[in-house]
C-alpha positions in Angstrom: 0.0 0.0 0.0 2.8 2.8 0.9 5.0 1.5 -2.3 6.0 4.4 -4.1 3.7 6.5 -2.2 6.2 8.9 -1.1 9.5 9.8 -2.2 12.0 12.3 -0.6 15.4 13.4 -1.9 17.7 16.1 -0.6 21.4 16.9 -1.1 24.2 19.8 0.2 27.1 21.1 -1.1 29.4 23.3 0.0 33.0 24.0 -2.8 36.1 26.5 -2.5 37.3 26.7 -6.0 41.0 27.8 -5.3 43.3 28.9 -8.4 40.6 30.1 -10.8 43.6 30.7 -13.9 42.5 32.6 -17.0 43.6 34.1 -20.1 44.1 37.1 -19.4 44.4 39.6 -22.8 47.2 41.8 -23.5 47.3 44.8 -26.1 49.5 44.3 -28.9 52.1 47.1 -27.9 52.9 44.6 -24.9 55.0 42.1 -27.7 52.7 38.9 -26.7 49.0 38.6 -26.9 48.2 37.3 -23.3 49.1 35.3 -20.3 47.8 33.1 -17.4 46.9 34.6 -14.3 45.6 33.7 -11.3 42.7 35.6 -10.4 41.2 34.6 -6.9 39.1 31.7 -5.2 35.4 31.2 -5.1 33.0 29.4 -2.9 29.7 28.0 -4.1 27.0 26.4 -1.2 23.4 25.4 -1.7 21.0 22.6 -0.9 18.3 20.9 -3.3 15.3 19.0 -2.1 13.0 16.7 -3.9 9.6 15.2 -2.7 7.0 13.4 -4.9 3.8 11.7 -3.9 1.5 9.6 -5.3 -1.6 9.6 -3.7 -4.2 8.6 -5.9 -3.3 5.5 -8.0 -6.2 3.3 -9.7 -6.4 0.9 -12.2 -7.0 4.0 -15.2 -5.0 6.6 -13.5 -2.6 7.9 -11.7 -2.0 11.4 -9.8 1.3 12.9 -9.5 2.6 15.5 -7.6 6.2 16.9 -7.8 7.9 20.0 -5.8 11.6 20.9 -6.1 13.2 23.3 -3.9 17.1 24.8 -4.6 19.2 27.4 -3.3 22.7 28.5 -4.4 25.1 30.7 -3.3 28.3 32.1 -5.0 31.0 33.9 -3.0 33.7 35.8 -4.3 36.0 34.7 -1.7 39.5 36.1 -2.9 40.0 38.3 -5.8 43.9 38.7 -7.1 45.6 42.4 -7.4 45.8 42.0 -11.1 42.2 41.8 -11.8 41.2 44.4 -8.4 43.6 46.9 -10.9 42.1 45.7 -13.9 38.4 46.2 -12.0 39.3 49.7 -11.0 41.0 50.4 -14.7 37.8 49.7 -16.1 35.2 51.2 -14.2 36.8 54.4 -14.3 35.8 55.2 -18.0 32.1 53.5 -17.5 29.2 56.5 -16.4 27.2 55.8 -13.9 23.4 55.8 -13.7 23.3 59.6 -12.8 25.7 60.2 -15.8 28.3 61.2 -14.0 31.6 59.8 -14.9 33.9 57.7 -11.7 37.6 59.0 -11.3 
C-alpha cells in the first residue's frame, strides 16, 4: 500500500574553487597577446530537495505531484591584485546611472 507513495530526496554542497587561472588579454604594444593569471578563489553552497507523492493510484489513472526546492550561493572569496587593478582600470571610464563619470 505505501509502495511508491512517497519519495524524498535532498542533497548539500558546500565548494572552494582555489586557483581560478584565465587568459588574461594583453594589447598588442605589450610584444605577446596574453598570459595566465591567477585571479582569486570562489566558494559556491546550496542545498536541493525533492519530494513526490503519489496519492491517488487506480487501475485508469494515476495522480502525481512533484515540488523541487534549490538554493545557491556564489561567493567571491579572494580576488587577485591583477584583476582588483584591472576592475578599478575599467570602471573608471564607464558612467554611472546619474551620468556622472567615476575617477
Amino acid at each position: 500500500m505505501w509502495d511508491d507513495l512517497v519519495y524524498a530526496r535532498g542533497s548539500y554542497y558546500n565548494k572552494r574553487t582555489v586557483d581560478l587561472i584565465t587568459s588574461v588579454t594583453l594589447p598588442s604594444s605589450a610584444g605577446f597577446s596574453s598570459y595566465k593569471d591567477n585571479v582569486g578563489e570562489i566558494s559556491n553552497k546550496g542545498f536541493e530537495l525533492d519530494l513526490r507523492i503519489n496519492p491517488v493510484r487506480t487501475r485508469d489513472w494515476n495522480l502525481v505531484m512533484n515540488l523541487n526546492l534549490a538554493h545557491n550561493k556564489n561567493r567571491i572569496e579572494k580576488i587577485s591584485n591583477s584583476m582588483k587593478a584591472y576592475n578599478e582600470k575599467s570602471h573608471r571610464h564607464v558612467p554611472s546611472e546619474s551620468g556622472i563619470q567615476r575617477s
